[in-house]
Structure formats: structure tokens, C-alpha cells
C-alpha positions as CSV (number, residue, x, y, z in Angstrom):
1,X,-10.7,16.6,38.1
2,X,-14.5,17.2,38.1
3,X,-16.9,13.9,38.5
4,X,-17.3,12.8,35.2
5,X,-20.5,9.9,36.5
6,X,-22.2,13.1,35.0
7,X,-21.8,11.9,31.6
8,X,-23.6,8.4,32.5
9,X,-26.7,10.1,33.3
10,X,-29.6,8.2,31.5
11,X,-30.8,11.2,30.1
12,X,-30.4,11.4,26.4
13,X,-30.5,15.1,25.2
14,X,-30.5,16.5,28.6
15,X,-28.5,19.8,28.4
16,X,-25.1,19.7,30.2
17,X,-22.2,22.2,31.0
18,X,-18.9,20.3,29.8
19,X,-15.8,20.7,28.2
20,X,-16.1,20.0,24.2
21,X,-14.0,16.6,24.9
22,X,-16.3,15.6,27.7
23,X,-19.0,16.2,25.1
24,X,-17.3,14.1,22.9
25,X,-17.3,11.2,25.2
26,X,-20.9,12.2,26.4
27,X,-21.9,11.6,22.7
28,X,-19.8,8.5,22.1
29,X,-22.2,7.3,25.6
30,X,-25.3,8.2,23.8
31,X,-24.6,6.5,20.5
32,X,-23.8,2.7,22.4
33,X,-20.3,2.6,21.7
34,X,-18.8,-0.5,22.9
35,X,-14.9,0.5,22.4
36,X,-12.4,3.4,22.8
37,X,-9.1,3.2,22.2
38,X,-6.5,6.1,21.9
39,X,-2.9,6.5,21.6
40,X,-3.2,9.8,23.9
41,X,-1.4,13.4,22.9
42,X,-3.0,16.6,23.4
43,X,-5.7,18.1,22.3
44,X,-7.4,14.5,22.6
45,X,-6.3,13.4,25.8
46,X,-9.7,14.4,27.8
47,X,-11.7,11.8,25.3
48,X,-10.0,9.1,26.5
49,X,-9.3,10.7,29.9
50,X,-12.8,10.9,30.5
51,X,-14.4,7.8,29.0
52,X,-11.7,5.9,31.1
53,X,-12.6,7.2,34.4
54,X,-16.5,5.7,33.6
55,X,-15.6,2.9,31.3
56,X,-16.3,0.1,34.0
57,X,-19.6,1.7,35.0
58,X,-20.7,2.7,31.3
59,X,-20.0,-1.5,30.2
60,X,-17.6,-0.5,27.6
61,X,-13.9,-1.7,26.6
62,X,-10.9,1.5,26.6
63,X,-7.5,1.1,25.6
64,X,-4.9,3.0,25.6
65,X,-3.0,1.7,22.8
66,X,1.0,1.6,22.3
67,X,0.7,3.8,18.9
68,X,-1.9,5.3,16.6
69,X,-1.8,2.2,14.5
70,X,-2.5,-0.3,17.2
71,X,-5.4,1.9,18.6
72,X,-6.8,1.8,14.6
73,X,-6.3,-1.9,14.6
74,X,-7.5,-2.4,17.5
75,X,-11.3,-0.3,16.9
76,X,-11.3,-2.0,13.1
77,X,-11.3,-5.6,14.6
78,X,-13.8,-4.4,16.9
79,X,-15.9,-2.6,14.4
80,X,-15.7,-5.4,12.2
81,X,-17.1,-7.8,14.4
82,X,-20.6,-5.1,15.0
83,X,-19.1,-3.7,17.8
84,X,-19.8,0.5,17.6
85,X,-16.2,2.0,18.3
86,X,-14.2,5.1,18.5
87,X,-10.4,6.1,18.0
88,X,-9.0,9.2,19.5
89,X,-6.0,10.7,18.6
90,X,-3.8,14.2,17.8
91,X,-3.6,15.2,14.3
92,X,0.3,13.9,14.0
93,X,-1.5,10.4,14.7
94,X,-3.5,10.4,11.7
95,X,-0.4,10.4,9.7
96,X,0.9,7.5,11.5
97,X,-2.2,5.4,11.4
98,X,-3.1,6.8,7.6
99,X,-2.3,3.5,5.7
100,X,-5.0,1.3,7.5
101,X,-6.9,4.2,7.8
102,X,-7.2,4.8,3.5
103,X,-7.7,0.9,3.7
104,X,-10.6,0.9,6.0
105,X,-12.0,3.4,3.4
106,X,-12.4,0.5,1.3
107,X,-13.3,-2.3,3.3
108,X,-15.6,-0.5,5.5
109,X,-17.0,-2.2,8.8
110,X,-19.5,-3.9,9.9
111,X,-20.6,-1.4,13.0
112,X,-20.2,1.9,13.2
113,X,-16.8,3.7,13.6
114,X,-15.4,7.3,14.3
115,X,-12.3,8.5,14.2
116,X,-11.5,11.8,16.3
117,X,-8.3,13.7,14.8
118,X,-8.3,16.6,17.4
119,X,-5.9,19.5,16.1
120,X,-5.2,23.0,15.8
121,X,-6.6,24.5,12.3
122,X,-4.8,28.2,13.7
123,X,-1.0,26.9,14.1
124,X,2.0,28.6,12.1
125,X,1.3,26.9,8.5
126,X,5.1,26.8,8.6
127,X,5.7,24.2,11.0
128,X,6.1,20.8,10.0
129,X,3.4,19.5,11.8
130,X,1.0,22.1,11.4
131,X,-2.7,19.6,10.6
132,X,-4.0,22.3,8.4
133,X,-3.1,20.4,5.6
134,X,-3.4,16.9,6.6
135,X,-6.8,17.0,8.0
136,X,-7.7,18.7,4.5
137,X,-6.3,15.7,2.3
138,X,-7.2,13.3,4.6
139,X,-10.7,14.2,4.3
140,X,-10.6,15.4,0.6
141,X,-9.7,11.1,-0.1
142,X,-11.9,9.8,2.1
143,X,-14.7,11.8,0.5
144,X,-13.6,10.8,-2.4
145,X,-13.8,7.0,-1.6
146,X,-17.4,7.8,-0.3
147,X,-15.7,7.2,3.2
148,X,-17.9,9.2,5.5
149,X,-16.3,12.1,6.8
150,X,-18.3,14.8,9.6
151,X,-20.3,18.1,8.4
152,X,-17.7,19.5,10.5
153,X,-14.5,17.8,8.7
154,X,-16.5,18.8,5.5
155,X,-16.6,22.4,6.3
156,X,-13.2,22.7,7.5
157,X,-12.1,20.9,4.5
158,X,-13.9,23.8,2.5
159,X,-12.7,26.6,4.8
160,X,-8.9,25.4,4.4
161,X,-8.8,25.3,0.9
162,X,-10.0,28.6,0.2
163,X,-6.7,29.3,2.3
């Protein structure tokens, strides 16, 4: 595993070579988040992975959590109190944590909050679990509710339902 102190260089906007989860983490650094927590599957493992390896040294709290709900739970609390946190999970996870996660849509928190739903939008639509549809209606409600969603998640949104 490379040396991942790379991503507590005090150098905000400093170009970097890393892996898109690394980058992830790197940006979680630069916005002051306080808290991770995770329930970890692949493709988000590395988020967690590598904010764990720094977290001591970076001042902030990770957990990995016992499911997707707890890890929800967990950020919410913490959001909700002003602390900046972030939630990583696979797409499957989403599902699992999606009851709190429609509620937080109308409570809101206090500080800021991301949820990362990592998943494949190219799997065999005919697969149970394929995300291509639940990252879609996930983020067609939570636009909906005003809930903030990323460009990104809006643009896939848009890209999936033309399919």
C-alpha cells in the first residue's frame, strides 16, 4: 500500500497523482471533515481504507460501522451537532440505509454532510443488484425534496434515464 501521509499535505489545490478514492478522501481532508464512517464493500473500500490509515494524524473520528444504517446514524448525530461528516458505502448500502436517508432529506443537518454511494452504472441491468436504477431514484427524491444531490449524481441521473 502506497504512503497515504501524502494526502495530509497542507497544500490545498496542489496537483496530486492518486487513485479517484484517494481523491475522495484527499477532498473530504480539504473540506474539514471531522467524521467518516463506512460500512465497507467494494468499490468504496479505499475511502475509508485511506482516511483510516491518516485519521489520527488528520484529527478526525473514522468508524467502521456494523451496517449501512449505523454508519448513517452515526454521521447524522454527528452532522447534527456542526460536525462536517461523510458516509461511504457500495450502492446495495444505499438501499439498506434508504429510510433515514429519505428522512434526513427532511430534517437536514446542522453541518455539512456527504454521502458517497460508489457503484457500477455499466453492470448487466439484469441483475438484481445492478445500482443503475437505485442511484437514479434515489437521487430523482432527493432532488425532489431539495435535498442536495452532486452535479455528478445529477448528470448520471439524466444519463440513466435517457436509458
Amino acid at each position: 500500500m502506497p504512503d497515504l501521509r501524502v494526502l495530509l499535505l497542507d497544500s490545498s489545490g496542489k496537483h496530486m497523482l492518486l487513485l479517484g478514492n484517494e481523491a475522495i478522501a484527499r477532498g473530504a481532508l480539504e473540506a474539514g471533515i471531522g467524521m467518516v464512517t463506512t460500512y465497507p464493500g467494494t468499490p468504496a473500500s479505499e475511502i475509508s481504507d485511506s482516511i483510516s490509515a491518516i485519521a489520527l494524524d488528520a484529527g478526525l473520528y473514522m468508524e467502521y460501522s456494523i451496517n449501512e444504517i449505523v454508519a448513517v446514524e452515526v454521521a447524522a448525530g454527528a452532522a447534527n451537532c456542526g460536525i462536517r461528516a461523510l458516509t461511504a458505502m457500495k450502492h446495495v448500502g444505499l438501499n439498506v440505509a434508504a429510510d433515514l436517508v429519505m428522512t434526513l432529506a427532511y430534517a437536514g443537518v446542522r453541518g455539512g454532510y456527504v454521502i458517497v454511494t460508489a457503484d457500477d452504472p455499466e453492470c448487466d441491468r439484469r441483475k438484481v443488484t445492478c445500482p443503475r436504477n437505485d442511484t437514479l431514484l434515489t437521487s430523482i427524491c432527493d432532488q425532489r425534496r431539495n435535498f442536495p444531490t452532486s452535479g455528478a449524481a445529477a448528470a448520471v441521473s439524466g444519463l440513466l434515464w435517457e436509458h
